[in-house]
C-alpha positions as CSV (number, residue, x, y, z in Angstrom):
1,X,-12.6,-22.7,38.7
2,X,-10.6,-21.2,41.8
3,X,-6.9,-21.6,42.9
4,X,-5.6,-22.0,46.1
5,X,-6.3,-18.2,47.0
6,X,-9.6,-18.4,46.2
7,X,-9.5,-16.3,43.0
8,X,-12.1,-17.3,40.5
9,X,-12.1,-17.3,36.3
10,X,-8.5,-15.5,36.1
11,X,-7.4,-14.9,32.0
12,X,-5.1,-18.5,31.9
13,X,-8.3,-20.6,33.8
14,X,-10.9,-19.4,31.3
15,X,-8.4,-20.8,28.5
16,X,-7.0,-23.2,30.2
17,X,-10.5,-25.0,31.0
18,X,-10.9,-26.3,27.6
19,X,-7.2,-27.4,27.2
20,X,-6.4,-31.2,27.0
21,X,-3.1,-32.9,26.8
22,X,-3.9,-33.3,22.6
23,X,-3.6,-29.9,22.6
24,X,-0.7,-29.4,24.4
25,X,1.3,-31.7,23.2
26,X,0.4,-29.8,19.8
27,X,1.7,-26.4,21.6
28,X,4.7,-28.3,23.0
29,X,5.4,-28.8,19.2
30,X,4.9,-25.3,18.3
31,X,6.8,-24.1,21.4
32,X,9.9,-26.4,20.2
33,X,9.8,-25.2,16.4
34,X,9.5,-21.7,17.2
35,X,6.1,-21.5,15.6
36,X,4.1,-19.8,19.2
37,X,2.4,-16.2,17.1
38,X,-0.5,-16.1,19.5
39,X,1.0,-15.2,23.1
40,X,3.9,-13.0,24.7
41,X,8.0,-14.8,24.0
42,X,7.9,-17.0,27.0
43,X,4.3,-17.0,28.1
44,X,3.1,-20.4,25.8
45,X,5.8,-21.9,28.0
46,X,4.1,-20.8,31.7
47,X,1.1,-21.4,30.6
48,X,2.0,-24.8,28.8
49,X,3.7,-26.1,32.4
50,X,1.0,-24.8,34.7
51,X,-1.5,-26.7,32.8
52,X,0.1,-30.0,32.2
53,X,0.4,-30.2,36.5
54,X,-3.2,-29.0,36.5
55,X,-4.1,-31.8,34.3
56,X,-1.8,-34.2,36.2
57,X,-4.6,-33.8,39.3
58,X,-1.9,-31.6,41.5
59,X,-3.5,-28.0,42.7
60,X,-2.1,-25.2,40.9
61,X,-1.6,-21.4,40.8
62,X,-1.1,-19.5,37.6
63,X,1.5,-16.7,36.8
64,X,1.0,-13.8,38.9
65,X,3.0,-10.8,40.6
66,X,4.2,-9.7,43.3
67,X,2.2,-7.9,45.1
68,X,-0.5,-8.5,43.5
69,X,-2.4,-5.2,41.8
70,X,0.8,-3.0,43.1
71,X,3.8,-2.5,42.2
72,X,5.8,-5.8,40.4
73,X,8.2,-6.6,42.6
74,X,8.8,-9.9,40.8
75,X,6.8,-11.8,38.7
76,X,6.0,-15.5,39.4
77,X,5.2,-17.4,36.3
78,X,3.3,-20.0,38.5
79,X,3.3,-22.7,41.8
80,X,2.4,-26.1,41.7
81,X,1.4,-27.9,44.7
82,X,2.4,-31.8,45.0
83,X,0.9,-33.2,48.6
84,X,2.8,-30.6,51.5
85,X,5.3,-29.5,49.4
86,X,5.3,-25.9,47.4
87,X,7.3,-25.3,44.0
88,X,7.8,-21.8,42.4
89,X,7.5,-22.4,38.5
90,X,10.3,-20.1,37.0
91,X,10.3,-21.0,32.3
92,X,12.2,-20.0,29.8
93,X,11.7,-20.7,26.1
94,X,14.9,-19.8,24.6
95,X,16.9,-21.1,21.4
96,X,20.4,-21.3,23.5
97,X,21.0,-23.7,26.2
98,X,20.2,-21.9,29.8
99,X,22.8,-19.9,31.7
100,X,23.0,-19.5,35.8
101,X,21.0,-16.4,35.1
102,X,17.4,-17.9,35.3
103,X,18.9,-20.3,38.4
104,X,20.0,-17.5,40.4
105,X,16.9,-15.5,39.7
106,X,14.9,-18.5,40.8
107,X,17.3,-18.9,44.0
108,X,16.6,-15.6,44.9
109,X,12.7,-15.4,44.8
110,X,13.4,-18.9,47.0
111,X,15.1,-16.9,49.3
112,X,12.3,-14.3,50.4
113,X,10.2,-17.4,50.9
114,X,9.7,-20.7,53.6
115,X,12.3,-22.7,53.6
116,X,10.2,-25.5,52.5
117,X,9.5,-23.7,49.2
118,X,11.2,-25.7,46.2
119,X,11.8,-24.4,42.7
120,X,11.2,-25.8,39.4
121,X,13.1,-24.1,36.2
122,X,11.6,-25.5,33.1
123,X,13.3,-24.6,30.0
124,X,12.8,-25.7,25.9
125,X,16.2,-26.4,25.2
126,X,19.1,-27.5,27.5
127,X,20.9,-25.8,30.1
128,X,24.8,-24.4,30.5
129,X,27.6,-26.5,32.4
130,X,27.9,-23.6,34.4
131,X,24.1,-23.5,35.5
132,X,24.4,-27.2,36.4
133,X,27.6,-26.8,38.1
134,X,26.4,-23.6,40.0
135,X,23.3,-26.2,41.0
136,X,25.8,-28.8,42.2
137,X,27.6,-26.2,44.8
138,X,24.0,-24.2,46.1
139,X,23.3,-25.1,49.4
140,X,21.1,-26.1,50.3
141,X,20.0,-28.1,46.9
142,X,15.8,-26.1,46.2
143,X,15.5,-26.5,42.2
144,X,14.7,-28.9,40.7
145,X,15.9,-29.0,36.5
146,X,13.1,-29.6,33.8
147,X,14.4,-29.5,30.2
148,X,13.3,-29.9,26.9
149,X,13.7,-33.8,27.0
150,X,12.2,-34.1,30.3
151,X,9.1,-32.2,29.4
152,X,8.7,-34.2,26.2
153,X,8.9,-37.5,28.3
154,X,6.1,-36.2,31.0
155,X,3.8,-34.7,28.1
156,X,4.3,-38.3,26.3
157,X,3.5,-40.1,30.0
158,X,0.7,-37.1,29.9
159,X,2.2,-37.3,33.6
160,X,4.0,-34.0,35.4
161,X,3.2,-35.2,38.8
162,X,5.0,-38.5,38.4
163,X,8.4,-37.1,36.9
164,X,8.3,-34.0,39.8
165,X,7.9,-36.5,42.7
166,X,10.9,-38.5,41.4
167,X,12.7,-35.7,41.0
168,X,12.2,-34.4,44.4
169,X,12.9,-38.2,45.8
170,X,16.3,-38.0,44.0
171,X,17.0,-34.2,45.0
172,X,16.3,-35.3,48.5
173,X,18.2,-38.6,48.1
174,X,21.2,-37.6,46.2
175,X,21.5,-33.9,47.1
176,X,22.0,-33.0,43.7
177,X,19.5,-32.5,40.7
178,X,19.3,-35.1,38.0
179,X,20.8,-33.2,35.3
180,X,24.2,-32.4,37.2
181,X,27.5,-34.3,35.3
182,X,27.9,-36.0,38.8
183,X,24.2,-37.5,39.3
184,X,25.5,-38.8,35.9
185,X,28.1,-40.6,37.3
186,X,26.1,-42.4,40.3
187,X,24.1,-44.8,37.2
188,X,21.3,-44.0,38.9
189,X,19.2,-44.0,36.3
């Protein structure tokens, strides 16, 4: 298996060969109960994400830094490639709901990149008021919010392509991220 750089048989692609969505919906279990013994805090989420896109057909690249094989500037904890457009994977598998500090962290490695770079921050829980009002007033609008619910709906479609591309269509048509308190509002659902 090679990504889009051409690197071959990286630590995540030798696992991640033999992983089907069975199994990840059995991690996705473990993940949500606390139960993950056998990786890093944190890591069962990357590597649960970058495979459930792999497996949804869309071209992927697992976690890496940057620069590669120097010294980490910043880690990336994956990228996920949906037809033209690029999405930096930022996760966080905490107990609490998530605060502005992953979003602005996210915002920032978006920042040093093309402007045509999107974000996705996928967390196991919830996240703050203040990290979806902060979303609401960033301009212009580049994450996209996954949380705990959303990835339990995609992993039960066994479908991470469908639910980003309708996110993006409502990020591009709304201008505001479908867990903000005023996307609420619009009944758009």
């Amino acid at each position: 298996m090679t990504d889009s750089r051409g690197r071959k048989d990286s630590e995540y692609e030798k696992r991640d060969a033999k992983r089907d969505w069975a199994k990840l919906r059995k991690l996705w279990h473990q993940i949500k109960n606390g139960q993950i013994k056998d990786r890093k805090p944190g890591k069962a989420l990357e590597y649960l994400v970058v495979q459930a896109f792999a497996l949804s057909g869309l071209e992927v690249d697992y976690p890496y830094d940057v620069p590669p094989r120097g010294m980490k500037l910043e880690q990336i904890d994956g990228i996920v490639y949906l037809e033209s457009l690029a999405f930096l994977l930022e996760c966080k598998d905490r107990n609490d709901p998530e605060n502005i500090v992953s979003f602005a962290k996210l915002r920032n490695q978006l920042l040093r990149r093309p402007d045509t770079v999107l974000g996705c921050l996928f967390v196991s829980n919830e996240f703050t008021e203040a990290a979806l009002t902060l979303a609401d007033y960033s301009v212009p609008p580049r994450i996209l919010f996954w949380s705990g619910t959303d990835i339990d709906k995609a992993i039960e479609k066994c479908d991470f392509a469908g639910l980003l591309r309708d996110k993006y269509r409502n990020l591009c048509k709304y201008g505001l991220t479908d867990h903000s308190p005023n996307y609420r509002s619009l009944e758009v659902r």
